[in-house]
Chimera marker file (.cmm) of the C-alpha trace (Angstrom):
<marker_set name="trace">
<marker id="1" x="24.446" y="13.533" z="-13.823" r="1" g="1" b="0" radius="0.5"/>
<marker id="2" x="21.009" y="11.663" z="-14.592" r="1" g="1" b="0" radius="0.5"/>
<marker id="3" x="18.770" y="11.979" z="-17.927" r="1" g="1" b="0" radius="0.5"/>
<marker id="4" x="16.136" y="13.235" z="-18.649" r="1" g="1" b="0" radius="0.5"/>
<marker id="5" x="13.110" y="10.783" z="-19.801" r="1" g="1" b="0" radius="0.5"/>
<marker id="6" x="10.048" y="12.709" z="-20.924" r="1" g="1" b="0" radius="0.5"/>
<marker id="7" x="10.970" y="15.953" z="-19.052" r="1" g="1" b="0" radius="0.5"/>
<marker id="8" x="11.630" y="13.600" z="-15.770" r="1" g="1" b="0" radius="0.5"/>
<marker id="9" x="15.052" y="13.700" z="-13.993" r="1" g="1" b="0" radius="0.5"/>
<marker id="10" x="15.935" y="9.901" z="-13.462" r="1" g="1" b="0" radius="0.5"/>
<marker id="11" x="18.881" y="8.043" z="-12.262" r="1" g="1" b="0" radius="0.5"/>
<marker id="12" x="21.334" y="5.866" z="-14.361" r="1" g="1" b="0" radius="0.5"/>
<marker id="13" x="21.695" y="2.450" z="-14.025" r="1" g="1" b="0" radius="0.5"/>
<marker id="14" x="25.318" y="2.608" z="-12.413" r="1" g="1" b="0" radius="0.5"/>
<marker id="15" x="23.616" y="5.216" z="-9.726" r="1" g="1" b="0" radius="0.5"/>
<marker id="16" x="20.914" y="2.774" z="-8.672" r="1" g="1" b="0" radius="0.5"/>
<marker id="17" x="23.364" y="0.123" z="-8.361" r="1" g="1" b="0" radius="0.5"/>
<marker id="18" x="25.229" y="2.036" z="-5.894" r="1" g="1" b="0" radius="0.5"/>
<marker id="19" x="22.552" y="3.065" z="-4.191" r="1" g="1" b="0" radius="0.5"/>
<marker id="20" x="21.415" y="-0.362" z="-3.782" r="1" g="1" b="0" radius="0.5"/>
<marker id="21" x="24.372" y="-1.630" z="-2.627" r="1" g="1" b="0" radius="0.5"/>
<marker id="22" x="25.131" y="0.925" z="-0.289" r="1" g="1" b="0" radius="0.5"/>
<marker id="23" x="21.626" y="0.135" z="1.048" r="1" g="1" b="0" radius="0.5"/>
<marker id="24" x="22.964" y="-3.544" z="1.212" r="1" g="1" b="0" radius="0.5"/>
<marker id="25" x="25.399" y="-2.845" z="3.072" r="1" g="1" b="0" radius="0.5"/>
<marker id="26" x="23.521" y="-1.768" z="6.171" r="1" g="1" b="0" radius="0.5"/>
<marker id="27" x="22.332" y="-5.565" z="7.743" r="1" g="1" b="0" radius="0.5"/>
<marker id="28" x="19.104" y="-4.674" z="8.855" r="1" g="1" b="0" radius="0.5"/>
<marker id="29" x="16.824" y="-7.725" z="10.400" r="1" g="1" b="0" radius="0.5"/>
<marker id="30" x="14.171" y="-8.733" z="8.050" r="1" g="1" b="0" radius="0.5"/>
<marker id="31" x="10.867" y="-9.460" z="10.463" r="1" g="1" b="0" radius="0.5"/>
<marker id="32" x="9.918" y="-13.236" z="10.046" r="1" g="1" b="0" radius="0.5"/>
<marker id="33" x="6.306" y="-11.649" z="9.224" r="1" g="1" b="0" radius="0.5"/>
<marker id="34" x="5.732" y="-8.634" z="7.725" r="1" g="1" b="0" radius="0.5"/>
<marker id="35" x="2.002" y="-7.454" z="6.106" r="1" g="1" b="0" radius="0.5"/>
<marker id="36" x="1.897" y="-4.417" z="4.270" r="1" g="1" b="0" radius="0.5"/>
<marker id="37" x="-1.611" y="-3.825" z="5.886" r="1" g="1" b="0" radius="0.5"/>
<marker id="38" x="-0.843" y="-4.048" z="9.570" r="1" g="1" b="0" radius="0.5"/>
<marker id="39" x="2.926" y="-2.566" z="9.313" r="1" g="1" b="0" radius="0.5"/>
<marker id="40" x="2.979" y="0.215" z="7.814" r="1" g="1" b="0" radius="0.5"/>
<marker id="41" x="-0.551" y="1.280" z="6.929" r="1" g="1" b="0" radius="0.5"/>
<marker id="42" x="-2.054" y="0.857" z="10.132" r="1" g="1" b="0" radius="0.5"/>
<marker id="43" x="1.304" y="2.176" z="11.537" r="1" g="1" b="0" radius="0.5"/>
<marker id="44" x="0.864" y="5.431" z="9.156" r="1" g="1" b="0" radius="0.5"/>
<marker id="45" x="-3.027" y="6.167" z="10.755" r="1" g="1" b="0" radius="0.5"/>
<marker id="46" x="-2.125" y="5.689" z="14.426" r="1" g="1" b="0" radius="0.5"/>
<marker id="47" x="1.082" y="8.353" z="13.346" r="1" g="1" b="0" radius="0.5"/>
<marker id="48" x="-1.727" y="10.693" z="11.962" r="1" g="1" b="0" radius="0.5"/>
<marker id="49" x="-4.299" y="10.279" z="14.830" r="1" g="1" b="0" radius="0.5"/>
<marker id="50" x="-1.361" y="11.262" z="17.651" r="1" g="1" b="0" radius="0.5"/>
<marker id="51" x="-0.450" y="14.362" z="15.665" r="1" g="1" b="0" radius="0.5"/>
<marker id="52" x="3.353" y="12.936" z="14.490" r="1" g="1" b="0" radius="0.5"/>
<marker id="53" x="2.305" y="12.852" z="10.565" r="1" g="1" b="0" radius="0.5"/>
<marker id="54" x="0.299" y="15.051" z="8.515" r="1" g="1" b="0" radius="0.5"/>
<marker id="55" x="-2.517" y="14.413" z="7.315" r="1" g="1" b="0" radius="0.5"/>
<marker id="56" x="-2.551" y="13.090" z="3.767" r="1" g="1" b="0" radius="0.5"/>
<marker id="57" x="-5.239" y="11.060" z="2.058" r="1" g="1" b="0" radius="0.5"/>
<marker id="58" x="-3.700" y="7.236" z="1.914" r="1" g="1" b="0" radius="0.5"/>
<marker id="59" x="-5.946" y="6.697" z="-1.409" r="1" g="1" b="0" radius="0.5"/>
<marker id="60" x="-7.106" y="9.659" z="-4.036" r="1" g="1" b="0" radius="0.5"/>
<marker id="61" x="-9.353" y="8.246" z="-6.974" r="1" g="1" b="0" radius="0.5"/>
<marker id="62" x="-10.187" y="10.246" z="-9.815" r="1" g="1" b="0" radius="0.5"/>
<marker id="63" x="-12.541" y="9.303" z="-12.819" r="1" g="1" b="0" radius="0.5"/>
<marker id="64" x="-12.895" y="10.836" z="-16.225" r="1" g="1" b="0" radius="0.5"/>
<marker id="65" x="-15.666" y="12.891" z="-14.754" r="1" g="1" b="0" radius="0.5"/>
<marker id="66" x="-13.550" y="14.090" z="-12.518" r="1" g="1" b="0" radius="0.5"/>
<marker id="67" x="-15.640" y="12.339" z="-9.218" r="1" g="1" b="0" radius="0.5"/>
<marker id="68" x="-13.010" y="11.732" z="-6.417" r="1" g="1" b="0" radius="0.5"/>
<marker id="69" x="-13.094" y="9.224" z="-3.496" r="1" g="1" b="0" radius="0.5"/>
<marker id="70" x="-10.688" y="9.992" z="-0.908" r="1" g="1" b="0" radius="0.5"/>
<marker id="71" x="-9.680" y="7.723" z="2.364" r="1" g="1" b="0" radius="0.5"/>
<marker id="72" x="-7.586" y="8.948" z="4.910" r="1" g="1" b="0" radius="0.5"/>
<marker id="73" x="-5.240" y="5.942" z="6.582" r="1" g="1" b="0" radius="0.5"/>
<marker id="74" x="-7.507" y="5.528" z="9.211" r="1" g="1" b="0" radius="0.5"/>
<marker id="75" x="-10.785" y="4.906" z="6.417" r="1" g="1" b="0" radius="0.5"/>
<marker id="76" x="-8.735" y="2.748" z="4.460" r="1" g="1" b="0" radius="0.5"/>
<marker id="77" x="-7.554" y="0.575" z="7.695" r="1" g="1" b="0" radius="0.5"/>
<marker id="78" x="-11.073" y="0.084" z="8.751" r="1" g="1" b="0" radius="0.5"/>
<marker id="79" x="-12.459" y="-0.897" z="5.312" r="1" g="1" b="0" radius="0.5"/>
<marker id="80" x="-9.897" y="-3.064" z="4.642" r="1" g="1" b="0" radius="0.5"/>
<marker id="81" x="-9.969" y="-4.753" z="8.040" r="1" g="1" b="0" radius="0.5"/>
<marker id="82" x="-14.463" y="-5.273" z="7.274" r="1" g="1" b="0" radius="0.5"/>
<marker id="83" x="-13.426" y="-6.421" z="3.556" r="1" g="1" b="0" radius="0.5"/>
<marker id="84" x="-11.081" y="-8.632" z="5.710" r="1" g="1" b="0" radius="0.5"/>
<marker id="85" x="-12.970" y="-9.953" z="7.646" r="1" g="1" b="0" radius="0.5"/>
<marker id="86" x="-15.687" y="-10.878" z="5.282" r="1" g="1" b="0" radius="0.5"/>
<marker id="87" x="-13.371" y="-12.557" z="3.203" r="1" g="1" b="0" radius="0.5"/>
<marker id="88" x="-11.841" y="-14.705" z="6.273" r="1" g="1" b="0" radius="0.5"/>
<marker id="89" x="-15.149" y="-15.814" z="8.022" r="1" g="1" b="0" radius="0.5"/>
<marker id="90" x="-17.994" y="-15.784" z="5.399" r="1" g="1" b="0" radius="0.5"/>
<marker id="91" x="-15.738" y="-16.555" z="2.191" r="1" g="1" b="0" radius="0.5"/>
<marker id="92" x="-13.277" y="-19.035" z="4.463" r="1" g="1" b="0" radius="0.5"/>
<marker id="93" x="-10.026" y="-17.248" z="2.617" r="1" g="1" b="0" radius="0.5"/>
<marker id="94" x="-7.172" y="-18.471" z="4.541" r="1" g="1" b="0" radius="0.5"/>
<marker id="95" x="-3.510" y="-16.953" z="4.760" r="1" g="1" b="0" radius="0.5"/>
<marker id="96" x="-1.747" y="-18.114" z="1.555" r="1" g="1" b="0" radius="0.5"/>
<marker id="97" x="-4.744" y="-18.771" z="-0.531" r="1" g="1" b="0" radius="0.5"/>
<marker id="98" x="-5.052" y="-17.198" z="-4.056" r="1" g="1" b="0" radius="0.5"/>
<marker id="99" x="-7.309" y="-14.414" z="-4.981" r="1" g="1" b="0" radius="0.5"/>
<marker id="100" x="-8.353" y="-13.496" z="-8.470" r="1" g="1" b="0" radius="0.5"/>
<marker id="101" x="-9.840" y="-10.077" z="-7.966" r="1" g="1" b="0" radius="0.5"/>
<marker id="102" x="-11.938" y="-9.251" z="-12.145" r="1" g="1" b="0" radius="0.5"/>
<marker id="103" x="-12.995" y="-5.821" z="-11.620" r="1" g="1" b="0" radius="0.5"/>
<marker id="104" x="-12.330" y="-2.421" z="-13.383" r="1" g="1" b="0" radius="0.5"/>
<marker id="105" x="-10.006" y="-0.221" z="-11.602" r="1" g="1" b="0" radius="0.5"/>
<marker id="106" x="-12.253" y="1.545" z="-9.041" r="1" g="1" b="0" radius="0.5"/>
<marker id="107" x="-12.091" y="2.279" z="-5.324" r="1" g="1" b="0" radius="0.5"/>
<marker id="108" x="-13.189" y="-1.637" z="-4.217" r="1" g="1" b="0" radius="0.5"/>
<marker id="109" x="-10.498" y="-3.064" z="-6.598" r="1" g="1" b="0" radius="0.5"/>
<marker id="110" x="-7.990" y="-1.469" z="-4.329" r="1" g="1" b="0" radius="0.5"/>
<marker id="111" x="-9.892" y="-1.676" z="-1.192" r="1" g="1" b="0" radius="0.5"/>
<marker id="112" x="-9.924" y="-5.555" z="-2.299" r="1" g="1" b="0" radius="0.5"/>
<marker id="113" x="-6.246" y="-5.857" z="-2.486" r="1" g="1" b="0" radius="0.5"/>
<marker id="114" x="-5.444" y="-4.227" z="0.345" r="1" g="1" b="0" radius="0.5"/>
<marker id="115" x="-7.779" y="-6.559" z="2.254" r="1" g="1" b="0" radius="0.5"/>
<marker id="116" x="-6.164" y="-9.303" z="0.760" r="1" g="1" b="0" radius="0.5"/>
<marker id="117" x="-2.575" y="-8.759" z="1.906" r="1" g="1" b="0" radius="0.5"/>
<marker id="118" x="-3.908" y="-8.058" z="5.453" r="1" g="1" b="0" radius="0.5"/>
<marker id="119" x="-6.089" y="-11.553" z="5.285" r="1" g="1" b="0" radius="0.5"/>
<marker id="120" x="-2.423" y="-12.603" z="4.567" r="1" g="1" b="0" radius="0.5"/>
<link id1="1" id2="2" r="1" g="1" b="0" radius="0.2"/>
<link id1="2" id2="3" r="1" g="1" b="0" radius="0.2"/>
<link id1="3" id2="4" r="1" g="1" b="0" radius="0.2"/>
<link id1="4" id2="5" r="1" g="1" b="0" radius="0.2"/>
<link id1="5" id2="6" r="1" g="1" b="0" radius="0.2"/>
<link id1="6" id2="7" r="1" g="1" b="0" radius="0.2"/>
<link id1="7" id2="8" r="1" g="1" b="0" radius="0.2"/>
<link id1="8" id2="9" r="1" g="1" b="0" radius="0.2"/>
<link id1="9" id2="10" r="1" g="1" b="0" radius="0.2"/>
<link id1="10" id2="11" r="1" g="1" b="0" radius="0.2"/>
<link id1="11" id2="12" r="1" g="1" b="0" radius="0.2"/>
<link id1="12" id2="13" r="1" g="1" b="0" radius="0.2"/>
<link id1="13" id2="14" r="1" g="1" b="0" radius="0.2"/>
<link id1="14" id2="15" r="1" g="1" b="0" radius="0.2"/>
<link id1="15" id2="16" r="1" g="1" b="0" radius="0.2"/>
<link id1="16" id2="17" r="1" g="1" b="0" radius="0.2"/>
<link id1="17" id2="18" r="1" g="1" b="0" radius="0.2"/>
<link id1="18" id2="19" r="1" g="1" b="0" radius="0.2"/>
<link id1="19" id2="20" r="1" g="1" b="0" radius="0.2"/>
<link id1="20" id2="21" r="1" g="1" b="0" radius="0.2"/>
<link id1="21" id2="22" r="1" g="1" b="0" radius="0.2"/>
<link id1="22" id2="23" r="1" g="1" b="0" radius="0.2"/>
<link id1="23" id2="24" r="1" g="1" b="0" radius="0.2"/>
<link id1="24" id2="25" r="1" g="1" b="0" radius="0.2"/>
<link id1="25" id2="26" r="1" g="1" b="0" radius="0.2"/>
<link id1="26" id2="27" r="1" g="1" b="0" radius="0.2"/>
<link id1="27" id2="28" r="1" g="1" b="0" radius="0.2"/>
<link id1="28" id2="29" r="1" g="1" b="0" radius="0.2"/>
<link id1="29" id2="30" r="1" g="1" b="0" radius="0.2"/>
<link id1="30" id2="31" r="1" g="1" b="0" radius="0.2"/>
<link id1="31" id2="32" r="1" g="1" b="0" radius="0.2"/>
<link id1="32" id2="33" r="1" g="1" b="0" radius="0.2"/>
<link id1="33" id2="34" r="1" g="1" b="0" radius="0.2"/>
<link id1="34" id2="35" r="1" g="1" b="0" radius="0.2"/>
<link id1="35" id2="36" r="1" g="1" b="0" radius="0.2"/>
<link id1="36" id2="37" r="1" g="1" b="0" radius="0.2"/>
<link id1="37" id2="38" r="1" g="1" b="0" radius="0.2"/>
<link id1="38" id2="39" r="1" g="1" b="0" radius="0.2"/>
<link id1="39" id2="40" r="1" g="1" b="0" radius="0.2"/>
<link id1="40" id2="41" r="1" g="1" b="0" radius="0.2"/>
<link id1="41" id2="42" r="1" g="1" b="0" radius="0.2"/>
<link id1="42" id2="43" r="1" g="1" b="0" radius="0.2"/>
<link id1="43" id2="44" r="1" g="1" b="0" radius="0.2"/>
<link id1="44" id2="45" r="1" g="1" b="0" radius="0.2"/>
<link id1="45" id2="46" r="1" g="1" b="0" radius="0.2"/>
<link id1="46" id2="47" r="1" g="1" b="0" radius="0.2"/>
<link id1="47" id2="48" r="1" g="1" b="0" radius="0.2"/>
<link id1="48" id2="49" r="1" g="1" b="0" radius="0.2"/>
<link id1="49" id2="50" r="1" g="1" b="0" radius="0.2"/>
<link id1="50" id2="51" r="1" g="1" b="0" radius="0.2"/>
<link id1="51" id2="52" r="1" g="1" b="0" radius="0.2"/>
<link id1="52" id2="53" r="1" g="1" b="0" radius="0.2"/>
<link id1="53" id2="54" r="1" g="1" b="0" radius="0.2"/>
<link id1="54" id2="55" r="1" g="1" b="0" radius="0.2"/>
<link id1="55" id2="56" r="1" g="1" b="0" radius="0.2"/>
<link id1="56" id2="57" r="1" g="1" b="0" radius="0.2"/>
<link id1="57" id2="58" r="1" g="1" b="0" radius="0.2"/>
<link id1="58" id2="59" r="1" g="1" b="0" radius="0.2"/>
<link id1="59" id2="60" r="1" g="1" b="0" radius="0.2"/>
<link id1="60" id2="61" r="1" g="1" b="0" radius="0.2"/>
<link id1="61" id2="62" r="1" g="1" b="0" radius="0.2"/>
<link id1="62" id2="63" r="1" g="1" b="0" radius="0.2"/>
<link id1="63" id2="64" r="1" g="1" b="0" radius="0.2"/>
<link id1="64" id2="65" r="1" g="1" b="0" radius="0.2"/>
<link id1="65" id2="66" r="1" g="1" b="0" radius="0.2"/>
<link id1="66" id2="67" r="1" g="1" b="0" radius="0.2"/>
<link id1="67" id2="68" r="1" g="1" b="0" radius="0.2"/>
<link id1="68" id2="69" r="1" g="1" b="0" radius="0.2"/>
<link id1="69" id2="70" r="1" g="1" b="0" radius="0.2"/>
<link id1="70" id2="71" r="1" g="1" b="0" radius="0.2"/>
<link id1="71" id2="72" r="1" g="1" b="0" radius="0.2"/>
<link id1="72" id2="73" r="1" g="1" b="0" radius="0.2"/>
<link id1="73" id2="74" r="1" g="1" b="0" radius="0.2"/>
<link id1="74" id2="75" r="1" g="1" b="0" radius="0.2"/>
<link id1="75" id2="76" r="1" g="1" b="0" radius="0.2"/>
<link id1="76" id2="77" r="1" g="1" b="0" radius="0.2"/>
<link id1="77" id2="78" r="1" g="1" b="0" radius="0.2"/>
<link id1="78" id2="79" r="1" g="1" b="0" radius="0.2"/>
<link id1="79" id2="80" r="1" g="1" b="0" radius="0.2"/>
<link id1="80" id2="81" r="1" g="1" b="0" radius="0.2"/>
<link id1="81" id2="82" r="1" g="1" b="0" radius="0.2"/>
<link id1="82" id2="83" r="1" g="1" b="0" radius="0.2"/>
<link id1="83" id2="84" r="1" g="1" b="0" radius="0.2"/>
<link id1="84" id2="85" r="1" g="1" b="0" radius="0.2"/>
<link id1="85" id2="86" r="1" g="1" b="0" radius="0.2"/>
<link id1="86" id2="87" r="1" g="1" b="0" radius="0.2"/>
<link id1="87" id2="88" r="1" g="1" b="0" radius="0.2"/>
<link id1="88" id2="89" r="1" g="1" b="0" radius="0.2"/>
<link id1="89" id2="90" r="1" g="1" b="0" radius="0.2"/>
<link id1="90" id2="91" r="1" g="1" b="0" radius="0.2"/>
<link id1="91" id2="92" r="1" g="1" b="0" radius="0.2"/>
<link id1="92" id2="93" r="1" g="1" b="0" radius="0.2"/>
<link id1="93" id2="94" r="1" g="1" b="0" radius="0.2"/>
<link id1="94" id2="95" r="1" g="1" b="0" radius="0.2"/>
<link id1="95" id2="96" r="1" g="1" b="0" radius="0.2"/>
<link id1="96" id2="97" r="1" g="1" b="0" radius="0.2"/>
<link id1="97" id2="98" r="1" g="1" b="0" radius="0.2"/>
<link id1="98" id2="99" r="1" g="1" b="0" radius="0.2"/>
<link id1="99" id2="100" r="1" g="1" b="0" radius="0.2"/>
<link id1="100" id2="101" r="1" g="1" b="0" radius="0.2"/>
<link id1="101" id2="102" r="1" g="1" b="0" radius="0.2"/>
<link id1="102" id2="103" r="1" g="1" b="0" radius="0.2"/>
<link id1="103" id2="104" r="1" g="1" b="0" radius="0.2"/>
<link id1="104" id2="105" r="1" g="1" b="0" radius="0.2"/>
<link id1="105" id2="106" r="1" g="1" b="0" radius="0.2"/>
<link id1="106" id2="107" r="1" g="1" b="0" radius="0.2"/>
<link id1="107" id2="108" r="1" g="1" b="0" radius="0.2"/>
<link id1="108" id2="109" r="1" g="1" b="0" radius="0.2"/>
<link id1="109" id2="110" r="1" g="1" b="0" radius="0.2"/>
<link id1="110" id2="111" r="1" g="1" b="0" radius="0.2"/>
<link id1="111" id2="112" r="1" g="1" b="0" radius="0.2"/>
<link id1="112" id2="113" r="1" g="1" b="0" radius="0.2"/>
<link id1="113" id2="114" r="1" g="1" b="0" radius="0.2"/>
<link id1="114" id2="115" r="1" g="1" b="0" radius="0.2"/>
<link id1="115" id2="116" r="1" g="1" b="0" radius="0.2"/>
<link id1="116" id2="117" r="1" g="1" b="0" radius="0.2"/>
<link id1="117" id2="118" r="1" g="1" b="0" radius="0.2"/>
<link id1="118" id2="119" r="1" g="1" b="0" radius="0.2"/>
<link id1="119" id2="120" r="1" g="1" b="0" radius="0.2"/>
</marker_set>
C-alpha cells in the first residue's frame, strides 16, 4: 500500500528501493555520450513528424495572466539548436564550460538551458 501526501498516492521508501533495484538488475549499456538535447528530444520530434507519437506540446508556459507559450518538439529543437549555435560561434561556449543563466523563469530561461546541454 502507498500514502497519501496532500491527496497524492506515492510510493514508500522500501517500494522505490525495489523498484530500483529491480531496474538494476537489468545491465543495460550506458552510451559513452549521451545529450539530453539530441537523444531524446530531437528523437521525440522526428517520432511526432513520422506519425509514431502524438502530438503533445514539449514546453507549456503559463503566467499569472494566464498568457501561454507553447513549443511543440520540433519548435523547441530548432530554437534550441539557433540559441546553440549562437552560444558556440559568437559567445565561443565550448563543451564543458560553465553557464550562469540570471533570468526570471520565462520561456528563454528554459530555451537557454536546453541550449546549453545540447552545446554540451
Amino acid at each position: 500500500p502507498s500514502r497519501t501526501f496532500h491527496g497524492n498516492s506515492r510510493l514508500l521508501t522500501s517500494q522505490l528501493t525495489s523498484y530500483y533495484e529491480s531496474i538494476n538488475q537489468y545491465k543495460k549499456e550506458l552510451p559513452e555520450y549521451f545529450n539530453f538535447a539530441s537523444d531524446v528530444l530531437d528523437e521525440w520530434a522526428r517520432l511526432e513528424k513520422d506519425g509514431r507519437k502524438p502530438a503533445n506540446p514539449a514546453f507549456w508556459w503559463v503566467n499569472e495572466e494566464g498568457e501561454e507559450v507553447k513549443w511543440s518538439f520540433q519548435e523547441l529543437g530548432s530554437l534550441s539548436r539557433k540559441a546553440a549555435n549562437v552560444l558556440s560561434e559568437a559567445c565561443g561556449l565550448q563543451r564543458g564550460d560553465r553557464v550562469v543563466a540570471i533570468l526570471p523563469r520565462v520561456p528563454e530561461w528554459w530555451l537557454l538551458n536546453v541550449a546549453c546541454i545540447r552545446a554540451g
